[in-house]
PyMOL Python script that loads the backbone (N, CA, C, O; Angstrom):
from pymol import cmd

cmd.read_pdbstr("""\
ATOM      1  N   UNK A   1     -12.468 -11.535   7.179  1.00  0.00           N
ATOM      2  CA  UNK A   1     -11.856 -12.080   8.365  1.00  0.00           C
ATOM      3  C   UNK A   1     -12.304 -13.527   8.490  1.00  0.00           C
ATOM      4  O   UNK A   1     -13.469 -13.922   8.513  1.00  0.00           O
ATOM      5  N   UNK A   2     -11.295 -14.190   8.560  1.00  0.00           N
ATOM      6  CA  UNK A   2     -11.645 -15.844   9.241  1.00  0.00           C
ATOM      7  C   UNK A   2     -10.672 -16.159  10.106  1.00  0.00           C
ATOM      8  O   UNK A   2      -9.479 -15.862  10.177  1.00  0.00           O
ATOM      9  N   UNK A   3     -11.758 -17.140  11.071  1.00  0.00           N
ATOM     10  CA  UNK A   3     -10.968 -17.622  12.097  1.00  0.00           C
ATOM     11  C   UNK A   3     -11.098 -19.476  11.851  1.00  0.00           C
ATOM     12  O   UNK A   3     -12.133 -19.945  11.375  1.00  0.00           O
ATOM     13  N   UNK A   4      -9.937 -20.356  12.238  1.00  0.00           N
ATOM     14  CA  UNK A   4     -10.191 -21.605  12.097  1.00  0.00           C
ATOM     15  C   UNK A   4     -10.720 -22.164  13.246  1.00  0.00           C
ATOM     16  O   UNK A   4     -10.426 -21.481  14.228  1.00  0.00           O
ATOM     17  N   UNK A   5     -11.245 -22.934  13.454  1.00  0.00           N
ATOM     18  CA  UNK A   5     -12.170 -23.364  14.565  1.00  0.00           C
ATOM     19  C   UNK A   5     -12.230 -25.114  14.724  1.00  0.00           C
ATOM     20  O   UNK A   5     -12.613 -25.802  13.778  1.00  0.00           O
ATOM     21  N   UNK A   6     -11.883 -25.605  15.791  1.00  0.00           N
ATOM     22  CA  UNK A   6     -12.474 -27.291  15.200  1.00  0.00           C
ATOM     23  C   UNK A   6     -13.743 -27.778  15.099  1.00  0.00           C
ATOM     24  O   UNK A   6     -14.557 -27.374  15.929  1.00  0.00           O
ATOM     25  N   UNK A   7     -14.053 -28.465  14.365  1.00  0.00           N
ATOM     26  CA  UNK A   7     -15.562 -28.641  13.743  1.00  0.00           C
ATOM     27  C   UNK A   7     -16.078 -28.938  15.226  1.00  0.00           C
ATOM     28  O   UNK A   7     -16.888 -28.118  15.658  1.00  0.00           O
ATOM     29  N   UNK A   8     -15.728 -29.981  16.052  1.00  0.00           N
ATOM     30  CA  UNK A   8     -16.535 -30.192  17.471  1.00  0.00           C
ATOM     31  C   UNK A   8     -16.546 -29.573  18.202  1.00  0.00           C
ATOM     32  O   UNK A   8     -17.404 -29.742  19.068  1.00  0.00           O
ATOM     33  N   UNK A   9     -15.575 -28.429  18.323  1.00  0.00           N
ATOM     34  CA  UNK A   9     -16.011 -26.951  19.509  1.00  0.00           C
ATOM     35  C   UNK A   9     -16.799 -25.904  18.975  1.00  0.00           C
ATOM     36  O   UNK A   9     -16.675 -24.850  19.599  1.00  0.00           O
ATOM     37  N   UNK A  10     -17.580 -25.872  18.001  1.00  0.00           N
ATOM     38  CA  UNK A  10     -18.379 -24.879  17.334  1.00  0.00           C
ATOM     39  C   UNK A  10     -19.731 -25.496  17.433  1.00  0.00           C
ATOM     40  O   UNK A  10     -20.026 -26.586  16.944  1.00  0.00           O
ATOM     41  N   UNK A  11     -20.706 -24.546  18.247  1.00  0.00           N
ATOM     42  CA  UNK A  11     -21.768 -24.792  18.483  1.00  0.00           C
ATOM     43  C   UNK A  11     -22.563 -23.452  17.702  1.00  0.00           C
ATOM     44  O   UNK A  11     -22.213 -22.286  17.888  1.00  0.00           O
ATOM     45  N   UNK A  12     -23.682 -23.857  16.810  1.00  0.00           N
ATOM     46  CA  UNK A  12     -24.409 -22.708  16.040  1.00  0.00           C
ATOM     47  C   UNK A  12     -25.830 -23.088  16.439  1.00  0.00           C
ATOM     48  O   UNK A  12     -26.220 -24.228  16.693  1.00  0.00           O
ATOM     49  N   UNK A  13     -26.855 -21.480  16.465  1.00  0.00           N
ATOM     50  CA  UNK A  13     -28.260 -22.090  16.988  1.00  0.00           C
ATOM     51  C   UNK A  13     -28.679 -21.187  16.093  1.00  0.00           C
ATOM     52  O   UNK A  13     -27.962 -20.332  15.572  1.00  0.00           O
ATOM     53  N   UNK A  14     -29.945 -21.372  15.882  1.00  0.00           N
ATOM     54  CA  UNK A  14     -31.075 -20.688  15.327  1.00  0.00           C
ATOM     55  C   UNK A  14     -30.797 -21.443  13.721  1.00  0.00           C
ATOM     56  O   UNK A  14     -30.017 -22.349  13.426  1.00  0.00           O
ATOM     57  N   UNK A  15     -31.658 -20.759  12.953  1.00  0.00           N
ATOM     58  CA  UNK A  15     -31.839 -21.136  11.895  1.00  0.00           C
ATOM     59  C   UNK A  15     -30.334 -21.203  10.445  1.00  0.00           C
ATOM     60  O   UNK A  15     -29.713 -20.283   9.911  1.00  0.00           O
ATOM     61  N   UNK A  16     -30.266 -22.442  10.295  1.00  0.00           N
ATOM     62  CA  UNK A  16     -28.846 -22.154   9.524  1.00  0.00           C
ATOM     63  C   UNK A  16     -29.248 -22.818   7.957  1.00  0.00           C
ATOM     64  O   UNK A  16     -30.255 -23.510   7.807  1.00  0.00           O
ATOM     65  N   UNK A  17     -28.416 -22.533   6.970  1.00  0.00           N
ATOM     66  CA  UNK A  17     -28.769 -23.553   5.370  1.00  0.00           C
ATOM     67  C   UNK A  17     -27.171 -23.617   4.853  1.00  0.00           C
ATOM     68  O   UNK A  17     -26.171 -22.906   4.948  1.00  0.00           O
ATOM     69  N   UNK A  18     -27.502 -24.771   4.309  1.00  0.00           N
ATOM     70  CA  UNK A  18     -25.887 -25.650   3.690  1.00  0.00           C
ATOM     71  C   UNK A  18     -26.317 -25.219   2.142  1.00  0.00           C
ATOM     72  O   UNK A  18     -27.313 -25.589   1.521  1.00  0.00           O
ATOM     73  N   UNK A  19     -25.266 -24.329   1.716  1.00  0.00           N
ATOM     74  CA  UNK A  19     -25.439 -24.501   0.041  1.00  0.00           C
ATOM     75  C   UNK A  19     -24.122 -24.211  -0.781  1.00  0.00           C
ATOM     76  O   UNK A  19     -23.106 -23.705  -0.305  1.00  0.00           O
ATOM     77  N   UNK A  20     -24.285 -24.578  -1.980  1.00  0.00           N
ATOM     78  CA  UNK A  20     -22.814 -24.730  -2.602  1.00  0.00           C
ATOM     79  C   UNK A  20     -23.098 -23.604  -3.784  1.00  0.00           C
ATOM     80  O   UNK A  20     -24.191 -23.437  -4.324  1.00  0.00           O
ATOM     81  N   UNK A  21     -22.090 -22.991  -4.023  1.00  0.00           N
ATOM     82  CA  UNK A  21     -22.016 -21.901  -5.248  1.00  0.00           C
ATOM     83  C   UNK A  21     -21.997 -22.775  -6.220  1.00  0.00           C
ATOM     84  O   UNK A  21     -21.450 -23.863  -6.039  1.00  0.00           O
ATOM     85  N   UNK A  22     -22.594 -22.450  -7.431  1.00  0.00           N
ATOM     86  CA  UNK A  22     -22.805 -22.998  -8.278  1.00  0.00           C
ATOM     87  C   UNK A  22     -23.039 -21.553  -9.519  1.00  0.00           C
ATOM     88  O   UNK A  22     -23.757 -20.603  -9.210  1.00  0.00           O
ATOM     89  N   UNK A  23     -22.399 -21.609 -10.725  1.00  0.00           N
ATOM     90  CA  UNK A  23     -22.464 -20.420 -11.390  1.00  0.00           C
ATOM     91  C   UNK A  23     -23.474 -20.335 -12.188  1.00  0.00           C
ATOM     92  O   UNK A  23     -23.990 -21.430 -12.415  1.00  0.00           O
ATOM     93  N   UNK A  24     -24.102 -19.175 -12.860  1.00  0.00           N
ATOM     94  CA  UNK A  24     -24.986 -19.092 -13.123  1.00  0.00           C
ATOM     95  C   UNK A  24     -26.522 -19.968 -12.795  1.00  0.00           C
ATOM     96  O   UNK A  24     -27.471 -20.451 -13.413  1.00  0.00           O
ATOM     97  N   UNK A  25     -25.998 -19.783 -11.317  1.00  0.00           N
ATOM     98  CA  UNK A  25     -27.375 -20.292 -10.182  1.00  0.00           C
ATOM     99  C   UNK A  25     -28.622 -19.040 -10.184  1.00  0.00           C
ATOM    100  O   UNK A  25     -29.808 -19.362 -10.250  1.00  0.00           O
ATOM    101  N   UNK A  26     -28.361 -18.178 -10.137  1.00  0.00           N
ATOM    102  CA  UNK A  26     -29.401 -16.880  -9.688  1.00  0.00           C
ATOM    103  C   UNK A  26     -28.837 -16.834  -8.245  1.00  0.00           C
ATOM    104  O   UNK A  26     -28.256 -17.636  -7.514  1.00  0.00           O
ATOM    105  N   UNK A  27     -29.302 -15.412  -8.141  1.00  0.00           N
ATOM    106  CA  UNK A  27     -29.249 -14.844  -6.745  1.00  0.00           C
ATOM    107  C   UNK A  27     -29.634 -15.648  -5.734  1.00  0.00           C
ATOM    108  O   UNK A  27     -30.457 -16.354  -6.316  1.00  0.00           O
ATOM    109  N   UNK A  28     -29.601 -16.052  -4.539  1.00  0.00           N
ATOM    110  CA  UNK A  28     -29.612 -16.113  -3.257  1.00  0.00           C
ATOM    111  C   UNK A  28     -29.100 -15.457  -2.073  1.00  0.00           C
ATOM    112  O   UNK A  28     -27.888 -15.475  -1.858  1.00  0.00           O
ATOM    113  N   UNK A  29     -29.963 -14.837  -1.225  1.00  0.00           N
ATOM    114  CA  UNK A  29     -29.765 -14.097  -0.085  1.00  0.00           C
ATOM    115  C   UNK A  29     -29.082 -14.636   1.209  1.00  0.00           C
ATOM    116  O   UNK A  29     -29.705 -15.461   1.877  1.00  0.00           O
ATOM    117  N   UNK A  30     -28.039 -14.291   1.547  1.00  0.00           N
ATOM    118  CA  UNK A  30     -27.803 -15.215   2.836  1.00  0.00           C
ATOM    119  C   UNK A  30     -26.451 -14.463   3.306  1.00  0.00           C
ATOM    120  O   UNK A  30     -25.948 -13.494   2.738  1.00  0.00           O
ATOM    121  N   UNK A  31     -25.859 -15.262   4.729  1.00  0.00           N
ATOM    122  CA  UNK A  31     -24.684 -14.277   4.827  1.00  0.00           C
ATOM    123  C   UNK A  31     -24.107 -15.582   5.307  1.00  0.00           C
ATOM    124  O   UNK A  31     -24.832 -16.323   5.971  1.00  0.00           O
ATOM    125  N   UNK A  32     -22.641 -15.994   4.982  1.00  0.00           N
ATOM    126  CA  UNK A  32     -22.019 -17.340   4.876  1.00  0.00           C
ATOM    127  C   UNK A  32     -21.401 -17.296   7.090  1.00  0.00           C
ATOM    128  O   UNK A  32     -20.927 -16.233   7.493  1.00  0.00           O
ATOM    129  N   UNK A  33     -21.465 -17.867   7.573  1.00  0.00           N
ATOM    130  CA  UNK A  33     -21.260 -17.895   9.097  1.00  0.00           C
ATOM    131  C   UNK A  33     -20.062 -18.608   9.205  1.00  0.00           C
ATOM    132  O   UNK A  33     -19.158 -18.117   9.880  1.00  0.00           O
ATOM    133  N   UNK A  34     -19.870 -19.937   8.522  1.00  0.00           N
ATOM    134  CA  UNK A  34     -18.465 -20.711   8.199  1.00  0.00           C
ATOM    135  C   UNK A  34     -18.738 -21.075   7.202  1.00  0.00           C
ATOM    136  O   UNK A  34     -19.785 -21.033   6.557  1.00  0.00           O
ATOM    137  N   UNK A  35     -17.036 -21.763   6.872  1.00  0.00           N
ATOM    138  CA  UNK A  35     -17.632 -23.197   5.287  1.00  0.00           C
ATOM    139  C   UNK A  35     -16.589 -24.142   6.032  1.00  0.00           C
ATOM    140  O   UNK A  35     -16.028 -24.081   7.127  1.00  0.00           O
ATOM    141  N   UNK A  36     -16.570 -24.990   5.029  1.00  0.00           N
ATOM    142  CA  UNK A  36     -15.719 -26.416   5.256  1.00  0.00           C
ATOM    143  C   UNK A  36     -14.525 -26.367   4.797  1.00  0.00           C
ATOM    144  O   UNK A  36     -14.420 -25.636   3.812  1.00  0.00           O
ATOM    145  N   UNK A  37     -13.365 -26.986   5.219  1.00  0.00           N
ATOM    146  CA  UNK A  37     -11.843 -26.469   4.581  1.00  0.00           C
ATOM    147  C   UNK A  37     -12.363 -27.869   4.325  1.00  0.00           C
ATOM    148  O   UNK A  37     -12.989 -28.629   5.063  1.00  0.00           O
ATOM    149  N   UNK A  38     -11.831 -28.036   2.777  1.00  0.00           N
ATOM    150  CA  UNK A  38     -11.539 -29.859   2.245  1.00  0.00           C
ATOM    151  C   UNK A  38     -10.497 -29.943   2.680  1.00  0.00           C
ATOM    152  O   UNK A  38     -10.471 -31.009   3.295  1.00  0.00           O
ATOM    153  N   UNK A  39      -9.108 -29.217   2.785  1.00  0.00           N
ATOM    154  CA  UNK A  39      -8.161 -30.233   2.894  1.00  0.00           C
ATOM    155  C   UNK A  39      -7.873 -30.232   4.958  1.00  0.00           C
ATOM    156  O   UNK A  39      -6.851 -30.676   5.482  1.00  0.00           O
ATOM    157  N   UNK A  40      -8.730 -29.795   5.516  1.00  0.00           N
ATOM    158  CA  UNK A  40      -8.922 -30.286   6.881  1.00  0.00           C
ATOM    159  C   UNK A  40      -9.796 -30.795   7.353  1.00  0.00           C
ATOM    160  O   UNK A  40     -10.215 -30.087   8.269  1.00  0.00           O
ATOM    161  N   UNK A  41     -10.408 -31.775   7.233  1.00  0.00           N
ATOM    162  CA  UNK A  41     -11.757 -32.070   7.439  1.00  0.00           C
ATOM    163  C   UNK A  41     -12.406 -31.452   8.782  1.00  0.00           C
ATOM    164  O   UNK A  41     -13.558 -31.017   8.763  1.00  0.00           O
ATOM    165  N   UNK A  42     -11.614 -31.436   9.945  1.00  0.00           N
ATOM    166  CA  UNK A  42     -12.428 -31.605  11.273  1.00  0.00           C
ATOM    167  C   UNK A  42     -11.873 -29.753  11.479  1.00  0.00           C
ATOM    168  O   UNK A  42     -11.184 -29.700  12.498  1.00  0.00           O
ATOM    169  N   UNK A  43     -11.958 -28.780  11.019  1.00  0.00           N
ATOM    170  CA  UNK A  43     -11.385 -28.101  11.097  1.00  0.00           C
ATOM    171  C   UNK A  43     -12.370 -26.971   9.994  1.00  0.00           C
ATOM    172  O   UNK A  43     -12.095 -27.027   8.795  1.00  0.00           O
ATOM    173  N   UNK A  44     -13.558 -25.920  10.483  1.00  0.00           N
ATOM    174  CA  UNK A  44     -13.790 -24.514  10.127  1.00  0.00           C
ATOM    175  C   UNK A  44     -13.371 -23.459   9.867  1.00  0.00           C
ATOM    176  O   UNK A  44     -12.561 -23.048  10.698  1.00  0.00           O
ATOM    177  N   UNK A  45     -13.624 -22.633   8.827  1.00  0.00           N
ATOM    178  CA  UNK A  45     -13.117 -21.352   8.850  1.00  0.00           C
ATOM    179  C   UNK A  45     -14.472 -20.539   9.011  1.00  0.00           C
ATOM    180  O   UNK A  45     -15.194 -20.393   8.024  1.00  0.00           O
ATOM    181  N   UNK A  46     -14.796 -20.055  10.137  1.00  0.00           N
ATOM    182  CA  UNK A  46     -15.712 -18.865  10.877  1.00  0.00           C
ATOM    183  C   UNK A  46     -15.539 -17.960  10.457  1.00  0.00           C
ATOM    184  O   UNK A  46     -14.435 -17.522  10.131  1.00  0.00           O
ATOM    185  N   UNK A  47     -16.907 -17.260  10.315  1.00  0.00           N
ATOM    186  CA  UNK A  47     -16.622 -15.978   9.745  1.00  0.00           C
ATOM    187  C   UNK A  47     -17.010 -15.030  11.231  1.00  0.00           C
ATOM    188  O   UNK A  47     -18.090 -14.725  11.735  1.00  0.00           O
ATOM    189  N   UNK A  48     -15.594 -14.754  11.627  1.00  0.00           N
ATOM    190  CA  UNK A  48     -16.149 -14.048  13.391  1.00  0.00           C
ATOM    191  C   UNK A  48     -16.750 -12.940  13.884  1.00  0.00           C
ATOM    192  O   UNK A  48     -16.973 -12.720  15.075  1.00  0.00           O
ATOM    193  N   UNK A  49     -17.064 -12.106  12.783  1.00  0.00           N
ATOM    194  CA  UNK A  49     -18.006 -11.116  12.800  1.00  0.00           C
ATOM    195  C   UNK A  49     -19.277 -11.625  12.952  1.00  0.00           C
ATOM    196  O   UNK A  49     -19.985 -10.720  13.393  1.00  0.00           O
ATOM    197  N   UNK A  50     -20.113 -12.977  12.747  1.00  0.00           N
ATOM    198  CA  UNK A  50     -20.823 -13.413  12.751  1.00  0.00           C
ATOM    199  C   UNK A  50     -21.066 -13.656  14.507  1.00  0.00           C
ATOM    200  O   UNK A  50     -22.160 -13.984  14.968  1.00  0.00           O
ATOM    201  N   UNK A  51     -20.167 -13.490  15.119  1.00  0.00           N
ATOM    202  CA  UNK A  51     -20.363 -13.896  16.701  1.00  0.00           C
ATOM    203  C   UNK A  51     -21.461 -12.804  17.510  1.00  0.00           C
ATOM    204  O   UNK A  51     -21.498 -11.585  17.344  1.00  0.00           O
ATOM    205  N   UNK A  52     -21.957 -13.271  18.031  1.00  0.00           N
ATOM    206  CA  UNK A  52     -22.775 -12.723  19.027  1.00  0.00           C
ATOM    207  C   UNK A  52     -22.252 -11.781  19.887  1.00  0.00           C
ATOM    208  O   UNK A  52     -22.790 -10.688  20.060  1.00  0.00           O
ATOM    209  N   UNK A  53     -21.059 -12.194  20.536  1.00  0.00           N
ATOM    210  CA  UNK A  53     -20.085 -11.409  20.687  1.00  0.00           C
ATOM    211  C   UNK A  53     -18.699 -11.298  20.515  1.00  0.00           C
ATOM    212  O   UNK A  53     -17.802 -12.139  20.577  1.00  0.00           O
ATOM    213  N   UNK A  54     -18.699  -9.936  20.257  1.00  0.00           N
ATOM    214  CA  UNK A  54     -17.197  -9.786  19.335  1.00  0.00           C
ATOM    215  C   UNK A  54     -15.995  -8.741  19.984  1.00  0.00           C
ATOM    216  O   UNK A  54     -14.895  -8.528  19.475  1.00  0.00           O
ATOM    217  N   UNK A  55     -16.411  -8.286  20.971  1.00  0.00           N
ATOM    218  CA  UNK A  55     -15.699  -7.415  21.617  1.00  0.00           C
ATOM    219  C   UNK A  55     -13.824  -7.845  21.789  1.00  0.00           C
ATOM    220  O   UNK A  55     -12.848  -7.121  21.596  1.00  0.00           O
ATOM    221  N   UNK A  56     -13.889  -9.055  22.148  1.00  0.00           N
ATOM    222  CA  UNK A  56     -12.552 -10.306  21.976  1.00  0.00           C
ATOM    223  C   UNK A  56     -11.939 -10.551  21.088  1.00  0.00           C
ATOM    224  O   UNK A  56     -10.830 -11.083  21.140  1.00  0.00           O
ATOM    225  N   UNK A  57     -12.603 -10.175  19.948  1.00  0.00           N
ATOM    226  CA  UNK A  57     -11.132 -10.449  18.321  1.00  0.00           C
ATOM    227  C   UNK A  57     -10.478  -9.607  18.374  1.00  0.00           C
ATOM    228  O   UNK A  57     -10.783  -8.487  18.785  1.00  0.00           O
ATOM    229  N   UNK A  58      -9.363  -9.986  17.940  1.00  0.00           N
ATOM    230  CA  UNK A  58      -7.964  -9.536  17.837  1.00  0.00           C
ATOM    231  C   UNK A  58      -7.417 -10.134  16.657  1.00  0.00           C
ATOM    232  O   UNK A  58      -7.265 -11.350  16.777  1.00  0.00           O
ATOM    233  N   UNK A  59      -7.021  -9.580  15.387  1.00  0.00           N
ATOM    234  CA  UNK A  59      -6.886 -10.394  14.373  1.00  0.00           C
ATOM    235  C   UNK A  59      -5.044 -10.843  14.630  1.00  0.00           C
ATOM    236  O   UNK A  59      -4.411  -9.986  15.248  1.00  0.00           O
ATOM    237  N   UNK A  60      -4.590 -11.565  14.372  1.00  0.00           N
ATOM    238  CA  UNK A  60      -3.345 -12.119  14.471  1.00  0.00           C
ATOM    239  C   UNK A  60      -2.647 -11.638  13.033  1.00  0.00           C
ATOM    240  O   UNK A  60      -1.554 -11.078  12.936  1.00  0.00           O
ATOM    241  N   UNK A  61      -3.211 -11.861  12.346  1.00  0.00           N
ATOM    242  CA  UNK A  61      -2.328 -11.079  11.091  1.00  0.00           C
ATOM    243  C   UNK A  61      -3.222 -11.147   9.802  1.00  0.00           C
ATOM    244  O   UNK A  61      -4.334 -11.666   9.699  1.00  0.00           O
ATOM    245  N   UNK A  62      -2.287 -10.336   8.593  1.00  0.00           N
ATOM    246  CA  UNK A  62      -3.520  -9.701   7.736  1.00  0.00           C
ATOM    247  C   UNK A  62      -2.171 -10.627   6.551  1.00  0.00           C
ATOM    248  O   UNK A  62      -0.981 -10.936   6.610  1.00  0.00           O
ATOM    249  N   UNK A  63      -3.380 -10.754   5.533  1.00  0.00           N
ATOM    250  CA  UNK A  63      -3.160 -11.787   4.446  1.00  0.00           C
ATOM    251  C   UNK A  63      -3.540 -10.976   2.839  1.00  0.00           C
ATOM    252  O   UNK A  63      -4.656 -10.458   2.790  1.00  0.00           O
ATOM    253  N   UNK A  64      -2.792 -10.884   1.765  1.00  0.00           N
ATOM    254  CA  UNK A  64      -2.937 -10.489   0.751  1.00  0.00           C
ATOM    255  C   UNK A  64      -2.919  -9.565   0.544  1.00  0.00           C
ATOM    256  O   UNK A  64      -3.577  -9.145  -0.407  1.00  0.00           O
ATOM    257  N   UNK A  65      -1.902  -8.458   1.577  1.00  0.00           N
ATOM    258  CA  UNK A  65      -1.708  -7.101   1.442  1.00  0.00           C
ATOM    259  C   UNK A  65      -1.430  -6.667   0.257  1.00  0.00           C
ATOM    260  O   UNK A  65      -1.938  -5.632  -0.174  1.00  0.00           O
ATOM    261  N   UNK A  66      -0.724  -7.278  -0.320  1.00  0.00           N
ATOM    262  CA  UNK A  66      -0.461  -6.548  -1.903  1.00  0.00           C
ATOM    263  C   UNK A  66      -1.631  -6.024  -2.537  1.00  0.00           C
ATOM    264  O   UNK A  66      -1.605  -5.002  -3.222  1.00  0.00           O
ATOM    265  N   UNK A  67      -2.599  -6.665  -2.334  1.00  0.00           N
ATOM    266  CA  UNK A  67      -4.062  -6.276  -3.478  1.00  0.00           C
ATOM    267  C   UNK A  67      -5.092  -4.960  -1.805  1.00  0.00           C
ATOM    268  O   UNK A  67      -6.286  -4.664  -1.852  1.00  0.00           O
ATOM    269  N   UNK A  68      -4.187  -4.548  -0.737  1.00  0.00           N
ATOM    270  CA  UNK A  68      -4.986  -4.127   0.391  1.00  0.00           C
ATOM    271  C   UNK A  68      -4.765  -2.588   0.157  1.00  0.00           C
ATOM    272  O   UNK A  68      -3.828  -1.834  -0.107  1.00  0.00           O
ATOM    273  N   UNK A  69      -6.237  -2.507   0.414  1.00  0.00           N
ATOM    274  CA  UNK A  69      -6.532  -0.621  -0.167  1.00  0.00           C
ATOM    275  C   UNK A  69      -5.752   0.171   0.562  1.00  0.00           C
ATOM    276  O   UNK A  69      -5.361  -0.190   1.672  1.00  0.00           O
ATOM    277  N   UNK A  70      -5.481   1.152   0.120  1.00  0.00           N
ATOM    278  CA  UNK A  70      -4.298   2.146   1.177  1.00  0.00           C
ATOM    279  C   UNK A  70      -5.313   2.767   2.166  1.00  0.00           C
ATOM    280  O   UNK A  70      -4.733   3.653   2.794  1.00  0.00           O
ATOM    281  N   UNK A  71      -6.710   2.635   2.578  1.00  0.00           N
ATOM    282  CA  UNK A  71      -6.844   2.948   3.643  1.00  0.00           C
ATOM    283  C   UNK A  71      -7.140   2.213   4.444  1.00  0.00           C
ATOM    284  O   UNK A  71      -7.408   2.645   5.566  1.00  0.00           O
ATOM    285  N   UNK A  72      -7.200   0.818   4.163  1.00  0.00           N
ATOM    286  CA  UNK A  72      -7.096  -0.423   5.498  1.00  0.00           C
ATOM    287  C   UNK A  72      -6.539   0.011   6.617  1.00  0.00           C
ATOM    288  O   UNK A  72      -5.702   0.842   6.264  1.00  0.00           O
ATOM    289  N   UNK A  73      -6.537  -0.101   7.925  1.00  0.00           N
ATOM    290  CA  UNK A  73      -5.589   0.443   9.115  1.00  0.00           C
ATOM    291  C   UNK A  73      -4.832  -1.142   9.045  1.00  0.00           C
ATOM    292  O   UNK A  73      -5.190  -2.271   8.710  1.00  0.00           O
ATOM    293  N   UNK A  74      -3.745  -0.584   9.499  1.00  0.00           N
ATOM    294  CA  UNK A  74      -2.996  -2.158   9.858  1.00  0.00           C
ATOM    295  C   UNK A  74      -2.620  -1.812  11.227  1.00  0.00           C
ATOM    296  O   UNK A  74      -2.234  -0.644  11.279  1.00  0.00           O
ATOM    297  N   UNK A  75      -2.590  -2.591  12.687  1.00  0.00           N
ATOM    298  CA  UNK A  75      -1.950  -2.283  13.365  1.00  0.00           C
ATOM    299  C   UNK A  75      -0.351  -2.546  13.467  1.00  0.00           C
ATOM    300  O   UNK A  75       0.004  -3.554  12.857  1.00  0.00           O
ATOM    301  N   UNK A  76       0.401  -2.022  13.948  1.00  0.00           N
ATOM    302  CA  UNK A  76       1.623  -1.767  13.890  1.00  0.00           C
ATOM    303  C   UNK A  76       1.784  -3.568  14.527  1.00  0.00           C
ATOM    304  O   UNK A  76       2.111  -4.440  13.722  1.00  0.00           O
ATOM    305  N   UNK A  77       1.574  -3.842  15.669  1.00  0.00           N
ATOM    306  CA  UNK A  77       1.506  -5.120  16.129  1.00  0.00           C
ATOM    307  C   UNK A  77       1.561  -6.400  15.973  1.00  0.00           C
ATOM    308  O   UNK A  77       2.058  -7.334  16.602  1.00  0.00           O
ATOM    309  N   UNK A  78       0.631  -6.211  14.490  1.00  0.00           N
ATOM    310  CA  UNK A  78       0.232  -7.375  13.311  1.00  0.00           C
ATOM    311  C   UNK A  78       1.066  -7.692  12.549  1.00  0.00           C
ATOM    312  O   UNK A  78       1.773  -6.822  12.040  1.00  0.00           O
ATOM    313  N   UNK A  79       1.244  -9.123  12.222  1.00  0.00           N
ATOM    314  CA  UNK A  79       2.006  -9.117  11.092  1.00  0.00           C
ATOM    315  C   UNK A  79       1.117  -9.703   9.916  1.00  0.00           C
ATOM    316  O   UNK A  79       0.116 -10.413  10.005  1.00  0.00           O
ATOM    317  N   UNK A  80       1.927  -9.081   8.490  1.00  0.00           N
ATOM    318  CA  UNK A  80       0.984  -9.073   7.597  1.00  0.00           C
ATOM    319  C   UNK A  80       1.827  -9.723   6.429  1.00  0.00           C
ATOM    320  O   UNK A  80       3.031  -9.474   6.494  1.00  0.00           O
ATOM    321  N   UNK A  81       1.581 -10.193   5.797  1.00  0.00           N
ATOM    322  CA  UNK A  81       1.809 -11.251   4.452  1.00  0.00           C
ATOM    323  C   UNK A  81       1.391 -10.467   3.027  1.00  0.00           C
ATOM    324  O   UNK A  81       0.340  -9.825   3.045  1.00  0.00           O
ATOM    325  N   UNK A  82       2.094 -10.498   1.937  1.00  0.00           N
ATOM    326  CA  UNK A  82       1.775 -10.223   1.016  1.00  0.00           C
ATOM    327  C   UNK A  82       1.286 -10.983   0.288  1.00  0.00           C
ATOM    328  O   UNK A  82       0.793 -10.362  -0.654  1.00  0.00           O
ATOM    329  N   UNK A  83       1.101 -12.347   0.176  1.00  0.00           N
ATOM    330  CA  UNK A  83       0.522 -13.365  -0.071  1.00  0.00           C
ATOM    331  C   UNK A  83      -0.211 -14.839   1.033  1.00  0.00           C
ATOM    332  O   UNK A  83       0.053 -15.033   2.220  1.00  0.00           O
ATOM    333  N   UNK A  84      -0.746 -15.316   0.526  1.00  0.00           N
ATOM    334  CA  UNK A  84      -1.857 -16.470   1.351  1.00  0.00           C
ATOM    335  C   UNK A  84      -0.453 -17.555   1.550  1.00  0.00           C
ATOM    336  O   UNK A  84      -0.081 -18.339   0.678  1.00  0.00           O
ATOM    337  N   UNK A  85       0.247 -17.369   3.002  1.00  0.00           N
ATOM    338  CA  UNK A  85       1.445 -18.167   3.720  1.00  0.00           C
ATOM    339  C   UNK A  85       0.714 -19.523   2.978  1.00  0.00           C
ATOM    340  O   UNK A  85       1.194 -20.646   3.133  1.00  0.00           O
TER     341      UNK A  85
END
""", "prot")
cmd.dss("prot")
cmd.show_as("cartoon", "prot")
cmd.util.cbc("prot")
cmd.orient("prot")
């Protein structure tokens, strides 16, 4: 799940680290909270499970159904894409 966010309305506290994948790096432990879109600069993709609170998501629609396990729930509500619009 990601949500886009603008870089100046996103406020993060406690302890955070900036790092770039790099292959055959070795393991590192961590759980990614956002990253940076290059081709938007001022503009996040959140990872919103990461929120403190989450009771309020509502996903707007589901992306890359073709490769989506047959027991995903989809709500009827949602609209869903077989590929990344």
């Amino acid at each position: 799940m990601a949500m886009p966010v603008k870089k100046d309305s996103l406020t993060v506290t406690g302890l955070t680290k900036q790092f770039m994948r790099i292959a055959d790096s070795g393991p590192e432990c961590g759980v990614r909270v956002y990253h940076s879109l290059k081709f938007i600069p001022d503009v996040l993709s959140l990872k919103p499970g990461t929120l403190d609170d989450t009771s309020w998501l509502r996903s707007g629609y589901f992306i890359c159904m073709r490769n989506a396990l047959d027991w995903v729930p989809v709500p009827n509500d949602v609209e869903t894409f077989e590929r990344q619009p």
